[in-house]
C-alpha positions as CSV (number, residue, x, y, z in Angstrom):
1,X,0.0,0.0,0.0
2,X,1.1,3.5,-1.0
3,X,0.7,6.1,1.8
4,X,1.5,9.9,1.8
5,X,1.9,11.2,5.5
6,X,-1.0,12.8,6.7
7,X,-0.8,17.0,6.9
8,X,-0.6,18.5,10.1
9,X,-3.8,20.8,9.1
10,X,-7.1,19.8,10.9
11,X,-8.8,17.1,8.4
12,X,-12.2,16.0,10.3
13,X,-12.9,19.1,11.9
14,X,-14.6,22.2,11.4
15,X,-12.5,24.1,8.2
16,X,-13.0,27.1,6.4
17,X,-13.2,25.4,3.3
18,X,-16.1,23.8,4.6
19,X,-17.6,26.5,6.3
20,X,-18.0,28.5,3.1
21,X,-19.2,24.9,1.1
22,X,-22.0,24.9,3.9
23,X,-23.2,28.4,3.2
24,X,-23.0,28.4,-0.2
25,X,-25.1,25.1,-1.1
26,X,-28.6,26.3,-1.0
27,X,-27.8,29.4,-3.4
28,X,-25.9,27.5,-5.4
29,X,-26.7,24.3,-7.6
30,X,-24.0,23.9,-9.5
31,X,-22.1,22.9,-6.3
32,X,-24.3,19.9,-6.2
33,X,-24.3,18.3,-9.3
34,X,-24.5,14.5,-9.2
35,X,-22.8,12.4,-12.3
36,X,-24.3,9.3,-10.1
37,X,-26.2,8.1,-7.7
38,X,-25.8,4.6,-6.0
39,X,-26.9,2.7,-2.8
40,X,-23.4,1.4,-2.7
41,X,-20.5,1.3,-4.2
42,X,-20.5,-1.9,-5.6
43,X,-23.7,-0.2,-7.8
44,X,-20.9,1.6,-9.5
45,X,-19.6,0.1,-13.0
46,X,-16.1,0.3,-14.3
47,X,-17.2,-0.5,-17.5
48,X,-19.8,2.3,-17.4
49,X,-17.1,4.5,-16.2
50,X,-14.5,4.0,-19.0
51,X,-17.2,4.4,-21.6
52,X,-17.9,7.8,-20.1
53,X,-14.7,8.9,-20.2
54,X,-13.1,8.3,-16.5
55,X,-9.4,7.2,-16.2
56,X,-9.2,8.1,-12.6
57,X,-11.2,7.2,-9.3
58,X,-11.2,8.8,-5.8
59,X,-12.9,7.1,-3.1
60,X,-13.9,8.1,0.3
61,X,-13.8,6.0,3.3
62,X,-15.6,6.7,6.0
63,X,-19.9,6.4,5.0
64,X,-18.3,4.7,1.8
65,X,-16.4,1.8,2.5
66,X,-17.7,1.2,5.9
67,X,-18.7,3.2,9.1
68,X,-16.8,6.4,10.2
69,X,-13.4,5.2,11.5
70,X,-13.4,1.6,10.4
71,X,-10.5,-0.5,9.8
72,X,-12.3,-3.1,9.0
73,X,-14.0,-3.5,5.3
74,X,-16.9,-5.6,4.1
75,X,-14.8,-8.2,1.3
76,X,-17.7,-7.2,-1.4
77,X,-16.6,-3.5,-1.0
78,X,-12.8,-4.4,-1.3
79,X,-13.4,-7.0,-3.6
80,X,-15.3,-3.9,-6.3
81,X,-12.1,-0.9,-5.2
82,X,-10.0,-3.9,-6.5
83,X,-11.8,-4.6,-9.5
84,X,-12.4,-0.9,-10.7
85,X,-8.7,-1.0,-10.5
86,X,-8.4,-4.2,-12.6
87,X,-10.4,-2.9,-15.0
88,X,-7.4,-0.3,-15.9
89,X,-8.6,2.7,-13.9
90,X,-6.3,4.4,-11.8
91,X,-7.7,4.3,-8.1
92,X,-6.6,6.2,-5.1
93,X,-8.5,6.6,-1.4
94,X,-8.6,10.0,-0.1
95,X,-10.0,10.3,3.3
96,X,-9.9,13.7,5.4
97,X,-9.7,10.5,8.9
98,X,-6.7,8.3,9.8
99,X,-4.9,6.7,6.8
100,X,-3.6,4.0,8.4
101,X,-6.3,1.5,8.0
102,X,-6.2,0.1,4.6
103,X,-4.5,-3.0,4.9
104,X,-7.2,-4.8,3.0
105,X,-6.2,-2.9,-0.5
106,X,-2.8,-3.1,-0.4
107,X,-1.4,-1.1,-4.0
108,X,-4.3,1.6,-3.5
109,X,-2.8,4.3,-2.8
110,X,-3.8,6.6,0.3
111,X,-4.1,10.4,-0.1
112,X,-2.6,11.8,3.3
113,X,-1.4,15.1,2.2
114,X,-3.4,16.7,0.7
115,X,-5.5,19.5,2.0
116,X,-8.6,17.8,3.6
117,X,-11.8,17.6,1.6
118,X,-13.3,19.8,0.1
119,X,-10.2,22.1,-0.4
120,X,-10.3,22.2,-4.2
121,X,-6.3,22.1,-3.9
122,X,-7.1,18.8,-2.4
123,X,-8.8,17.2,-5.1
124,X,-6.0,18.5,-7.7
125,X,-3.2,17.1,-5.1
126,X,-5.0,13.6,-5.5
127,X,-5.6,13.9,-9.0
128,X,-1.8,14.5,-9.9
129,X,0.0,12.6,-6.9
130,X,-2.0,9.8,-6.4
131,X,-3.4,8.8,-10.1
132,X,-1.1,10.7,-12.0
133,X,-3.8,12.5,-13.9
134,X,-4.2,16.1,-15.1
135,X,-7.2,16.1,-16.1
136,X,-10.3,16.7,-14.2
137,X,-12.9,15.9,-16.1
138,X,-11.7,12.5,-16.4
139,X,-11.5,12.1,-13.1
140,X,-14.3,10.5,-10.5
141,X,-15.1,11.0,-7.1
142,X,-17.1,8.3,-4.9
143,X,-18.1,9.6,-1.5
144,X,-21.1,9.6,1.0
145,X,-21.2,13.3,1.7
146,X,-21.9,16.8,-0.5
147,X,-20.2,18.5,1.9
148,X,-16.9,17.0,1.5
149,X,-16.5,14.2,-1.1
150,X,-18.7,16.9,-3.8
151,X,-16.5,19.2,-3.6
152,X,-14.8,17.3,-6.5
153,X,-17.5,19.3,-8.3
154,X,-15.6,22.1,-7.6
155,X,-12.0,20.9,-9.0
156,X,-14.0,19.8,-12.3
157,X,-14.0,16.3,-11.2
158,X,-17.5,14.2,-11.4
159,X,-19.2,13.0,-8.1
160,X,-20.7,9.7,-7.5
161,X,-23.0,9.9,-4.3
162,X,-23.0,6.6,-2.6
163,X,-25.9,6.2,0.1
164,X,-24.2,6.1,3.5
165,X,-22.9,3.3,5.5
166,X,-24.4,3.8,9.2
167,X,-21.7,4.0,11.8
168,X,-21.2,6.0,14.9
169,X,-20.6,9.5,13.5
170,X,-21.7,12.2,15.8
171,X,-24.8,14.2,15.5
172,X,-23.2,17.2,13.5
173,X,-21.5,15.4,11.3
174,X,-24.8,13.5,10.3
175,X,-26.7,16.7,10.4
176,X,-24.6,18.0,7.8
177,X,-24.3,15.5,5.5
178,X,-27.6,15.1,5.9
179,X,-28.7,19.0,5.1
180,X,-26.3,18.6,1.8
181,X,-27.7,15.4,0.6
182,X,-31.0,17.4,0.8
183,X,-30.5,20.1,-0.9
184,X,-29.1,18.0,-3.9
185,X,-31.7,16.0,-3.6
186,X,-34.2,19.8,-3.9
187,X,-32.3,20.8,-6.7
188,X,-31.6,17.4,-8.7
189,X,-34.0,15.1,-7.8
190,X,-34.3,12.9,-11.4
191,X,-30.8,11.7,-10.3
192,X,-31.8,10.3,-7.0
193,X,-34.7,8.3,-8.4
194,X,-34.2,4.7,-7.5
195,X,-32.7,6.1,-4.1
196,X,-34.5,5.5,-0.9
197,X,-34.3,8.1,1.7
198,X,-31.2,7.4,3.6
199,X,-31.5,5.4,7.1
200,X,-29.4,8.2,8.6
């Protein structure tokens, strides 16, 4: 497993990057737009993804892959982060948590440096570090949360929203997540059509 050292800069906390995200997502649709919407990430289709275009894959943890802070995966959700990356896409896990706790994908490289989510220079550091990309728009995000994991949106990436895994976040973050799934949900809600409302 590849892993950058984590920045010293708060990653799960309150940022300003996320403060201004937060504020500006009601006024603002184009900060939500969904390329996908899934139940779960092995909903998501490599093949579909190189047709469209997609070289590179991000994936969040935390909500994603399993509940907030697990270091223990579900095999059919390493078993699909393995094959995407058999299928010849470039994939790379960038969590704003610890990034010690991947020993189930080992070659998937961890993004630890980069500013946390959803700095745009964050998604950019990924893109170029980690997948060796330089191009956005061929470049996917999965992730549980608008509030962080879209912000890909905002480095020209495409966002795939992946229904959460229930785990033992705290009420704000929930709330949050919550309030942004929501408002993408208000302003785009043909792509959330086979979607239940989320347990959480």
């Amino acid at each position: 497993m590849t892993t950058r050292n984590p920045s010293r800069a708060p990653r799960e906390g309150l940022t300003w990057s996320k403060i201004q995200r937060f504020l500006a997502l009601p006024f603002r649709p184009r900060l939500l737009q969904t390329y996908l919407a899934v139940g779960k990430i092995e909903d998501v289709s490599p093949q579909r993804l190189i047709a469209d275009g997609v070289k590179g894959v991000l994936v969040d943890a935390d909500g994603t892959l399993g509940p907030h802070q697990a270091a223990v995966f579900q095999e059919s959700k390493v078993r699909h982060i393995k094959l995407i990356a058999d299928s010849g896409l470039k994939v790379a896990i960038f969590t704003n948590a610890a990034v010690d706790r991947f020993q189930q994908l080992p070659g998937i490289p961890i993004v630890g440096e980069a500013p946390a989510k959803p700095d745009r220079r964050g998604f950019e550091s990924a893109m170029k570090n980690c997948l060796d990309l330089d191009d956005p728009a061929s470049v996917c995000m999965i992730g549980d949360n608008y509030l962080t994991d879209g912000g890909a949106g905002g480095a020209g990436m495409r966002f795939i929203y992946v229904r959460p895994v229930p785990g033992n976040e705290n009420f704000v973050h929930r709330a949050f997540r919550l309030y942004a799934y929501l408002c993408a949900r208000w302003h785009f809600p043909e792509a959330f059509q086979n979607l239940r409302f989320p347990d959480r």
